[in-house]
Every structure is written in C-alpha cells, then in structure tokens.
C-alpha positions as a printed Julia matrix, in Angstrom:
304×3 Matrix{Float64}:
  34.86  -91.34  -91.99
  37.13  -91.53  -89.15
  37.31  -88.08  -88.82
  33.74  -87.6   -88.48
  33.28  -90.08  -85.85
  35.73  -88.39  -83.47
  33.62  -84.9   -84.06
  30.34  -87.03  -83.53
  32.29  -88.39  -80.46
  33.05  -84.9   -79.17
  30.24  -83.54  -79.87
  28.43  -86.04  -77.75
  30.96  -85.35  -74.76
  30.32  -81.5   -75.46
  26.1   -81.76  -74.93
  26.74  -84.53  -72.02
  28.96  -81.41  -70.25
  26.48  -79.13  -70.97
  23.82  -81.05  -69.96
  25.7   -82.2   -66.65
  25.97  -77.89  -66.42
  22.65  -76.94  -66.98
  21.5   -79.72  -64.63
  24.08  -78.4   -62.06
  22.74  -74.84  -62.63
  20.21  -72.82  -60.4
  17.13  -72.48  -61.95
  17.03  -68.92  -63.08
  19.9   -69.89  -65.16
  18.13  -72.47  -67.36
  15.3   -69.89  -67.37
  17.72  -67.43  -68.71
  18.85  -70.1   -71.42
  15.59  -71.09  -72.26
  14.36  -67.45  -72.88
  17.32  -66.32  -74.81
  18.56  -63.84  -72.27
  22.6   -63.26  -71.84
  24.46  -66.34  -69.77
  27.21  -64.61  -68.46
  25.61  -62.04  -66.22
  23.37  -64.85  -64.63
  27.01  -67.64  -64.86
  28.57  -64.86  -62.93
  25.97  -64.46  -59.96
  26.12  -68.05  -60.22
  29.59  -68.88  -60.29
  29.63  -66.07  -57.24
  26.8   -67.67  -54.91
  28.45  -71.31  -54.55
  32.36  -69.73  -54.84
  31.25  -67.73  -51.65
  29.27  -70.36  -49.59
  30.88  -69.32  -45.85
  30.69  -65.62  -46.04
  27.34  -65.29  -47.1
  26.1   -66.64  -43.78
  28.33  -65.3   -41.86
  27.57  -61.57  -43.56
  23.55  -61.92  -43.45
  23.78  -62.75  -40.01
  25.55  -59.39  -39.4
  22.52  -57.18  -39.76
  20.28  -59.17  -37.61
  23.26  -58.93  -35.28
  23.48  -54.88  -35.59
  19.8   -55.5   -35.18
  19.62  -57.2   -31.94
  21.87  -54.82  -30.68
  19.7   -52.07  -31.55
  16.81  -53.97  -30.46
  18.38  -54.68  -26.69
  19.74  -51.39  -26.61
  16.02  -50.03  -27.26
  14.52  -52.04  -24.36
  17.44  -50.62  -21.87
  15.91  -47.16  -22.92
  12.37  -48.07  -22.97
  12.82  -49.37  -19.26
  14.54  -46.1   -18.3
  11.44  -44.15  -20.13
   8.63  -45.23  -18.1
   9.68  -43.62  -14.7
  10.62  -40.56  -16.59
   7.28  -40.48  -18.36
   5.07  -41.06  -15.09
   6.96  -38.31  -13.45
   7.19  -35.87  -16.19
   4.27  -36.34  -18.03
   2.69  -33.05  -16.61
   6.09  -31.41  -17.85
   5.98  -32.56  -21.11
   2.99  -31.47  -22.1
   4.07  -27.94  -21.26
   7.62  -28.3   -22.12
   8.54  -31.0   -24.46
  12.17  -31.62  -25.07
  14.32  -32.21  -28.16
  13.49  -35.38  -30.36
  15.58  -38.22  -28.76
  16.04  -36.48  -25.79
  13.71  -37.14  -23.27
  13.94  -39.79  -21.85
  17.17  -37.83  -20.39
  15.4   -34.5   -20.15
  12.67  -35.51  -18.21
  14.34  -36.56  -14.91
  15.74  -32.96  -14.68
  12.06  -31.59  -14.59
  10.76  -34.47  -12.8
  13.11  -33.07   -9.52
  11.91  -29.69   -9.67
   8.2   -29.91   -8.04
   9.65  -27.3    -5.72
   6.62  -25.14   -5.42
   4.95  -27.16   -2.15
   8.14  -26.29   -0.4
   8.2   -22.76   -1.29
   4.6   -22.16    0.28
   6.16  -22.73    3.86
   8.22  -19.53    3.83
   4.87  -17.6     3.02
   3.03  -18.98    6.14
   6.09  -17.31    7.91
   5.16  -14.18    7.68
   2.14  -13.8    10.42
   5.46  -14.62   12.76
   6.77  -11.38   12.07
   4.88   -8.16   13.87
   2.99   -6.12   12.09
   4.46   -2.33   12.37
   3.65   -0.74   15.74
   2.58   -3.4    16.99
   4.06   -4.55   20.78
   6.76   -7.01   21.23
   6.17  -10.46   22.85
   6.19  -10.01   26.45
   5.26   -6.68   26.5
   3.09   -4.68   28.9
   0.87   -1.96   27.31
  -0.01    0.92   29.3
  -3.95    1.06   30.32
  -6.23    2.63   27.83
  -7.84    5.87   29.75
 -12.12    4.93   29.91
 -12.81    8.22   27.81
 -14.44    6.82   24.97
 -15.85    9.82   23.47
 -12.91   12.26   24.59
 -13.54   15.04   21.95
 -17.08   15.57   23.8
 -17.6    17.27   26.64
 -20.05   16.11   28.85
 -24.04   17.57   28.09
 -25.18   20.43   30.85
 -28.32   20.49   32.02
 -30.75   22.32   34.2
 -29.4    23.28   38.0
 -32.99   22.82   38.91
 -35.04   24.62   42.03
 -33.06   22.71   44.83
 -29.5    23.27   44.44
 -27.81   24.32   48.19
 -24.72   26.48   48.24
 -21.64   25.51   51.05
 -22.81   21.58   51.74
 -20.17   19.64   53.37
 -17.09   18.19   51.89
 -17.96   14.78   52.14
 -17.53   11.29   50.01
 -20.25    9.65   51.77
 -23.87   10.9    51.99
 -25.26    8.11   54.01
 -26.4     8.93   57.54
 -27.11    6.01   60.34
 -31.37    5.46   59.74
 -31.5     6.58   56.13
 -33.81    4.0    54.06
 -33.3     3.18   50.79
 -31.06    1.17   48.34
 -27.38    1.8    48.91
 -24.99    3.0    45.67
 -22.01    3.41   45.35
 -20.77    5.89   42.44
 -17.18    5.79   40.64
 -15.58    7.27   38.21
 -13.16   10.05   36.69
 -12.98   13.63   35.7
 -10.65   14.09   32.3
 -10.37   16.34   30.04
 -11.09   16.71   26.09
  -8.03   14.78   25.71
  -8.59   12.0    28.15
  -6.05   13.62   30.49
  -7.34   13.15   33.87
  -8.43   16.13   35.96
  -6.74   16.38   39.24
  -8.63   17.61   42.57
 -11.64   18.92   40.27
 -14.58   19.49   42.39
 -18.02   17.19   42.12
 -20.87   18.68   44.72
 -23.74   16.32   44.68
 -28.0    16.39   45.5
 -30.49   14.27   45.4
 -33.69   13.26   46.46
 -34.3    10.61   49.28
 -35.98    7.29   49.35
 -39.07    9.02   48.8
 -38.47   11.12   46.46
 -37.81   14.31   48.71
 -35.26   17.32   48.59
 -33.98   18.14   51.84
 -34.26   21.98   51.64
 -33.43   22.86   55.17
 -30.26   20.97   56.2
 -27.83   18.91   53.8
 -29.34   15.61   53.91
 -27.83   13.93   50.57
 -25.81   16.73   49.91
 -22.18   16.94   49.71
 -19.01   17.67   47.42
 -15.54   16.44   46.85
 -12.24   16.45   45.24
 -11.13   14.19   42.77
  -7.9    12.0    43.39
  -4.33   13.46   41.48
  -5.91   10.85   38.33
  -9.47   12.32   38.26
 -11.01    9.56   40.08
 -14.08   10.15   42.6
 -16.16    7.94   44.95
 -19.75    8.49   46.11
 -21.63    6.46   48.64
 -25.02    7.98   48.37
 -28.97    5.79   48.15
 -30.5     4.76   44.72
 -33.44    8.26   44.42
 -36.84    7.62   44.51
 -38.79    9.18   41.5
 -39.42   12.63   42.06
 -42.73   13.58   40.67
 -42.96   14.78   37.14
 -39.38   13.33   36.68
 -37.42   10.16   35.97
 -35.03    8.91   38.9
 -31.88   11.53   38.48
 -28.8    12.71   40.61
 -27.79   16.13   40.19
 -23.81   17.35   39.93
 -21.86   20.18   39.31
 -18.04   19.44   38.47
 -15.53   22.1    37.65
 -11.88   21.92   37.28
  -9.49   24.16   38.8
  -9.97   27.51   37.66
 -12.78   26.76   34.88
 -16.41   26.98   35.02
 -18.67   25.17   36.25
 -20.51   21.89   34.4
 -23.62   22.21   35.85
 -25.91   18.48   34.85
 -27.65   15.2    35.74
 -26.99   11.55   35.96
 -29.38    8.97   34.84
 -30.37    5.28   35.73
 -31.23    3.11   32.81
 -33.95    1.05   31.63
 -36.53    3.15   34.22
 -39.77    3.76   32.28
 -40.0     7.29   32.76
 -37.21    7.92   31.05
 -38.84    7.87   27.51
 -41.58   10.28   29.35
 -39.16   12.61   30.73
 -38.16   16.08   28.77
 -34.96   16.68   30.3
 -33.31   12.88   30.16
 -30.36   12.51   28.27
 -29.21    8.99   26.94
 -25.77   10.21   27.22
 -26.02   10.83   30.79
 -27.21    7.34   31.82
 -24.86    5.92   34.38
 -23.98    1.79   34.18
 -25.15    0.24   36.85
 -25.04   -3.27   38.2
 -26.12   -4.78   40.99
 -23.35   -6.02   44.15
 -23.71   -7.39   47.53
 -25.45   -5.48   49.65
 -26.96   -2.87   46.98
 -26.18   -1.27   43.49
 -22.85   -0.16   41.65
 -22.48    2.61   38.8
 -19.87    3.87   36.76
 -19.62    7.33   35.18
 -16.51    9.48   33.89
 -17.16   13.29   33.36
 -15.48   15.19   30.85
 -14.82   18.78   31.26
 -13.3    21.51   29.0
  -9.62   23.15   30.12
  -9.74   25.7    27.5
C-alpha cells in the first residue's frame, strides 16, 4: 500500500513535469505530440532555437547587412550610369558592350565624337593651289586679244576704187574735212597670236558723203605696224555709199607674204542685213569718246 502511493506520488510529479514541458514548448511541438509524429526531431529544433537566442539575431541580420551593401553599392553605380547613358546612348545602340560592363565602357565611346573636328582639315584644301595655277602675288603675263587665232581673217572684194602708191600716213584727216572723227586701233598677229611686226595696212574710204576720191588721195593712206603688230588710224566715220552698207576698205600683208585684201564693218547699221558682201566677222567694236567715235579691230594674217 505504501509502495503504491509513492508510484501514485511519482507519477503525479512525472505528468506535472510534463505538463510544465509541454506548456513550456513551442507550439508545433504539442502539434507534433498531439498528431503522433516523432518528438525528438521537433525537441531538437527546439532545444536549438532557445539554446541559441544571441546568434540568431546577430546571423539574420547579416544578410540584410550583405544586402545593404549591395544595395548602396548599386546606387553608387546607378549614379555613375546616367551620364554614361545620356552620352552614349547613340553608341550603344550600335555597339553594346559586355553584360556588366557598361557603365565603364560607355565613357570610352562617349569621348570619341571626333568626326566634327575632322571636317576642318577637309575645308583646308581650297588653301592649297590647284596645279598650274599662279602663286599668290603673282603677275601673269597679258593674254594676246586673238580670240579666234586659228582663223585667218575673211578676204573680200578689192572693189573698183582701190589707188596704188597713196601716202604713208597714220592720219587721213585734212584741215576742212566734215564728218564724224574715228579713230581705229588694233594689231596684226599671226595664226598663232604672235604679233606681226612692221606689216603693212593701206587704207580707202569714202567721205562724209559717201564719195571715193578717184583723182588725188583724199582718205587714202598706208602704214606700218609697231615691232608688236599694233596700228593707229585717224580717219572720219563713211557715209553710206550707195548700194552698200557703211565699210572701210584694207589691204594688210606681212613681210614677204601676200596680200589680205578685205573690209571693215560698223555694227548695228541697217543695211547691213541688206548688203551681199557684209561679213559679221568683219564688224569692228565701236564706242563712242569725246569728241567722236572709237573702234577696235585685230587682223590676222597667215606666215606660212
């Protein structure tokens, strides 16, 4: 009887331990016990969580600190990305660098918008002289007035009032003569635009009313042509001659060469569309000047 009392006794101390246990335990514990599942896996993640109360904190915290890093290490590079991305976003669509690199890629290409200041060097190049062309500063030599140079100049008729021997003479104006005064200049030069020297020009025309002397050498007269071809005449603008347009006749030959026997014209006179011997490449340029009329003409000749 006394024996059975102390087992009662400790069997009551036993379920108050228990009890005091389970009541101590987590809940998934007493979940465990009540569905029959195994106690000591569960005792030992229990007997684990409260043995190891300090380091558990201290270890969670760890990640969020690894974390934080990570997370104030991303900003640094997310502040260093945007001026790389404003500056080479045209690059990187073209050229896109390795995965994780480039944010530290970019700047490179960014710095490398050389192109404007490779355009300056191109506008150089007017500066430099095109072959044969003349230095600054220098002095070109006078291009010779023979624009049609591989031409000789057209003959024409002599006509019924040519004179042989007139006078050698640069003038043909006598004191009383009427009319419009000229003066006529000009060069001889040959096929090549070399000038003549002392060629010979014998002029006739008709007067200021449209008459040939016939008798004496009234607008009559030759000449000799400067060492560079160039001649002179100081003569009266013709009066129309009657069936003809207003013309000067000439003969010019060069030393020892025949004669070029032919006329000069006046332009924009209206009977020079009606005329059958005007040539258009005969017309002399005239202009007007103090005190009368200037014209230009330059003869070409053939020297064989």
């Amino acid at each position: 009887m006394k024996g059975k009392g102390i087992t009662a006794v400790r069997n009551t101390l036993s379920r108050r331990r228990l009890l005091r246990g389970l009541l101590a335990a987590p809940v998934p514990l007493l979940l465990a016990a009540c569905g029959g599942q195994a106690a000591p896996a569960v005792s030992a993640t229990a007997t684990s969580v409260p043995t190891t109360p300090a380091s558990s904190p201290t270890t969670a915290p760890a990640a969020p600190t690894a974390a934080a890093a990570t997370a104030t290490t991303a900003p640094a590079t997310a502040t260093t990305a945007p001026p790389t991305a404003t500056s080479a976003s045209p690059t990187a669509a073209t050229t896109p660098g390795p995965e994780g690199t480039r944010p530290t890629a970019a700047p490179p290409t960014a710095t490398t918008p050389a192109k404007p200041s490779a355009a300056p060097p191109a506008a150089a190049a007017p500066t430099t002289p095109a072959a044969g062309a003349p230095a600054a500063g220098q002095v070109l030599a006078p291009t010779p007035a023979c624009s049609d140079g591989d031409e000789v100049t057209p003959a024409q008729t002599e006509g019924p009032y040519y004179t042989r021997n007139t006078p050698e003479r640069a003038s043909l104006l006598e004191p009383g003569m009427g009319g419009t005064k000229l003066v006529i200049t000009g060069r001889v030069l040959s096929t090549r635009c070399q000038p003549v020297g002392r060629a010979l020009l014998d002029f006739w025309q008709a007067d200021e009313k449209g008459q040939y002397d016939n008798r004496g050498y009234k607008l009559r007269g030759h000449q000799f042509a400067d060492a560079q071809g160039g001649y002179r005449l100081e003569t009266i603008v013709p009066a129309i001659y009657p069936g003809r347009t207003r013309h000067i006749h000439v003969k010019v030959q060069a030393p020892n060469r025949p004669v070029l026997t032919t006329q000069l014209y006046f332009p924009n006179e209206p009977g020079n569309a009606r005329d059958g011997i005007f040539n258009q490449a005969l017309v002399m340029a005239v202009r007007d000047v103090a005190g009368g009329k200037a014209a230009s003409f330059d003869f070409v000749v053939d020297l064989g």
